[in-house]
N, C-alpha and C positions, 0 to 999 in steps of 0.2 A: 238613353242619353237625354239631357235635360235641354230646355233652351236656354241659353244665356243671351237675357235681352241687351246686357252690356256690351256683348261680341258684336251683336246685330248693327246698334247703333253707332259705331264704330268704324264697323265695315260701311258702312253710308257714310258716315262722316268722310272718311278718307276717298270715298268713291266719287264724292264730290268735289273735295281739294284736288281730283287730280282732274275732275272736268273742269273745274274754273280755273287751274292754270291753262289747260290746253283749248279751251272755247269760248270765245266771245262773246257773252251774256251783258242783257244791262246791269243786272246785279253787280257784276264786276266795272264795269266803268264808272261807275262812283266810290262816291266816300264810303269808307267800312268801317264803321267805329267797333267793329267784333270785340278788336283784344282791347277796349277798354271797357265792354260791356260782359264778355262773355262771363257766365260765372257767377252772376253779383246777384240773380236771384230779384231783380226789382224790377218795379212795375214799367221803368222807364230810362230814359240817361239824359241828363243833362248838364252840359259840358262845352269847353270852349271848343269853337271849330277848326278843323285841322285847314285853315288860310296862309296867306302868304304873310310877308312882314313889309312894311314901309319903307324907305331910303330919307333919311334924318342929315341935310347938314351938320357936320361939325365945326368948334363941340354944339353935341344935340341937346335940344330943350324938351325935356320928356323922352319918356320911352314907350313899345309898343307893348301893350296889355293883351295876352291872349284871350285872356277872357270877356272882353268886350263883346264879342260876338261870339252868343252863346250857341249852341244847337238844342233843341230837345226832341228825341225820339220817344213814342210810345210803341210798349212791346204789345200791340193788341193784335197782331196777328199772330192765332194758336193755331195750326195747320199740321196736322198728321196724312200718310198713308195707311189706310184700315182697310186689314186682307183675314183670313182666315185659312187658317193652315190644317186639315182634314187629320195629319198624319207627322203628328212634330217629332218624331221620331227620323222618318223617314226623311223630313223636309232639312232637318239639322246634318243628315248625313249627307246629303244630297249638295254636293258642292255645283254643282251647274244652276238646282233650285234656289238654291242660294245666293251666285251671281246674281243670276237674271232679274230675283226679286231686288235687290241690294242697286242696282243698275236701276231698272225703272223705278224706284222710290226716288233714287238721288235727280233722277231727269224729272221726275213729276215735281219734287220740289223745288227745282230751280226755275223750271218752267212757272212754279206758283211765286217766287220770287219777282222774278222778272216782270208779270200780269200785276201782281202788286204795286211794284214799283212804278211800273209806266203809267199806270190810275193816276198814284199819288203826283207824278210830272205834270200831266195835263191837267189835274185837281189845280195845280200849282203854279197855274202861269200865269207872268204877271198882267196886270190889267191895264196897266200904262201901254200906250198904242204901242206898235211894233212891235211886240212878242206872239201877237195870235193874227196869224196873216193866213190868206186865200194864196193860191198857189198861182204863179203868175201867168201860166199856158192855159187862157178859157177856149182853147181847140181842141186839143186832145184831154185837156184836163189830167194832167200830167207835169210831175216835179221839172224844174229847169235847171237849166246853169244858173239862170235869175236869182232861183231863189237860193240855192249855195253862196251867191256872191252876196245877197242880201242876208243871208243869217252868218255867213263871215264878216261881214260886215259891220251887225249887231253886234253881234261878241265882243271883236275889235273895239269899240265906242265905249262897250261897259269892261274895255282893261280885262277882259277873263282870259287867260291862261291861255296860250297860245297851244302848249303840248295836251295833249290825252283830251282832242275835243272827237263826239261824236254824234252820227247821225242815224237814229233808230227810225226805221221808216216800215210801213204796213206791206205786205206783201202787195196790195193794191196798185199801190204806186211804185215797184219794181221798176217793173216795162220801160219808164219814164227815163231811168238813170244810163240805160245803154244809149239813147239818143246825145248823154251828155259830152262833149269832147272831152271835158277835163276828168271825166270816169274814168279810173283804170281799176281794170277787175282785178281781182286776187291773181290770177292765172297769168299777168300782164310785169307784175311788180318783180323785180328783178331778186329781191332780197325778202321771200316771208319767214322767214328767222325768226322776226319779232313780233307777228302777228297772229293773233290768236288763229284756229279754226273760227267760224262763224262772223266773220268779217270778207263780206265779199267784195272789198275794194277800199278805193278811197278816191276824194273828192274834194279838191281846194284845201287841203290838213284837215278832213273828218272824215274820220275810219268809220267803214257803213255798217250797220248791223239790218238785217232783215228780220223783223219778230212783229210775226201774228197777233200777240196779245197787247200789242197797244190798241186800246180804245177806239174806237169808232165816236167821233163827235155831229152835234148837228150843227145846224147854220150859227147856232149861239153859244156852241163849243160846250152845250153838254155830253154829258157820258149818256146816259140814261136814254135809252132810243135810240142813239146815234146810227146815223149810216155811211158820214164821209169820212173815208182814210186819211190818216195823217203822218208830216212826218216831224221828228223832233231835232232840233242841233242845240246839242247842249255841251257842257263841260264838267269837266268830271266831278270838279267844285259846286257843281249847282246844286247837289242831292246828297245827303245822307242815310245812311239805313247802321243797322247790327243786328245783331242778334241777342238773344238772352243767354242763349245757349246754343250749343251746335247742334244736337241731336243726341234725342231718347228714342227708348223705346219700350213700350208697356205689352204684357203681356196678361192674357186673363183666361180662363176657361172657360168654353161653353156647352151648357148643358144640353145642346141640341145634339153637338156632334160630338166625336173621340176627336178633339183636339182643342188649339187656343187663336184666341181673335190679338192680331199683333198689330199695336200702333206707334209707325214712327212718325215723330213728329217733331216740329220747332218751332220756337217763341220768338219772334222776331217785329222789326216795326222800320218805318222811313220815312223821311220829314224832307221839304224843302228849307237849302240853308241857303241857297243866292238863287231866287226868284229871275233876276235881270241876267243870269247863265245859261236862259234858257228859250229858245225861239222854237216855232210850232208854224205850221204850214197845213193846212188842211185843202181836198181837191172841195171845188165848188158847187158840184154837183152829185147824186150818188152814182 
């Protein structure tokens, strides 16, 4: 029995579609310009961004231009899973080997998704004061209600989007959110119908996400050495990403062993498109 690298990538593809309907990733809380990159085979997209539109007195003088505010994404990130299969014989028939592998590829790369993109957020905040703030509890050093009201607040000022705001926060500063009154956990919301997995509550209108691979920053909000945990409130409009493509996958033989080295992998990339969508909270000390 042969391998069919096209069955493989496939079956991830789809294995992924059904975890980013049902799991709350930052991947998914932003912009997705997929269906208008996927496919195209180029190095990058640029393209008007997918914003709101203005409210014009009539009769109106002028109209709104979408493409005034351009986005451009580059597809530099090339990221595969690379395993080696002893026995592709076996491994092709082997429906359980199969899952399993299919399952942890599509987690590895969503997990690599998300680590990418929360870089490129912190990469991305703006420098005008009030987007890179100290957290406002220097006792516990520990997230507040303060500072929810203060990054709702932000938001608010800069007009963003009231629905699909959210707050990705480091596992560090957890602990912090159950002291909050206005916390209510998942387990607390009367209605989660509409909320993904992986959203453990919400807080003032931002649905919480818990993810390890945001950055660690230091006192000057580097990445590079960082040690203090952060947490992000942003809107769904602040970020963009796509893809080139959804998933491949390459197969080769190796001469070492009786079998083939299998790589799935994707081209994809993510750019800040509204800077001022995005507030950052880091604890003060490590």
């Amino acid at each position: 029995m042969a391998f069919f690298r096209e069955l493989w990538a496939d079956k991830v593809l789809q294995a992924m579609i059904r975890a980013m309907q049902e799991t709350q990733c930052v991947a998914n809380s932003i912009m997705d310009y997929t269906p208008f990159t996927l496919g195209k085979k180029a190095a990058g997209y640029n393209g008007p961004t997918l914003s709101g539109l203005t409210v014009r007195a009539l009769p109106a003088n002028g109209s709104d231009d979408p493409s005034r505010d351009a986005v451009e994404i580059s597809f530099n990130q090339k990221k595969g899973c690379v395993f080696t299969l002893s026995d592709i014989d076996v491994a092709q028939s082997d429906v359980d080997q199969l899952q399993e592998l299919t399952e942890q590829a599509s987690e590895a790369l969503i997990d690599d998704y998300d680590a990418y993109i929360t870089g490129v957020m912190v990469a991305g905040l703006s420098a005008t004061a009030g987007f890179k703030n100290t957290i406002s509890d220097t006792t516990g050093h520990q997230i507040t209600r303060a500072d929810f009201v203060d990054a709702r607040k932000k938001l608010n000022q800069q007009k963003a989007p009231r629905r699909y705001r959210y707050c990705a926060i480091h596992p560090d500063l957890e602990a912090g959110l159950f002291d909050i009154p206005d916390f209510v956990s998942r387990d607390k919301i009367a209605d989660t119908n509409a909320m993904r997995d992986g959203v453990i509550g919400r807080c003032l209108g931002f649905d919480i996400i818990v993810n390890a691979d945001i950055p660690k920053v230091t006192s000057g909000w580097a990445t590079a050495n960082g040690t203090l945990p952060i947490a992000l409130f942003y809107s769904k409009a602040a970020m963009g990403w796509g893809r080139q493509r959804e998933f491949d996958a390459k197969a080769s033989p190796d001469a070492h062993i009786p079998g083939d080295v299998i790589n799935i992998y994707s081209v994809y990339g993510a750019t800040v498109q509204k800077a001022n969508y995005m507030v950052a909270y880091r604890k003060d000390v490590a």
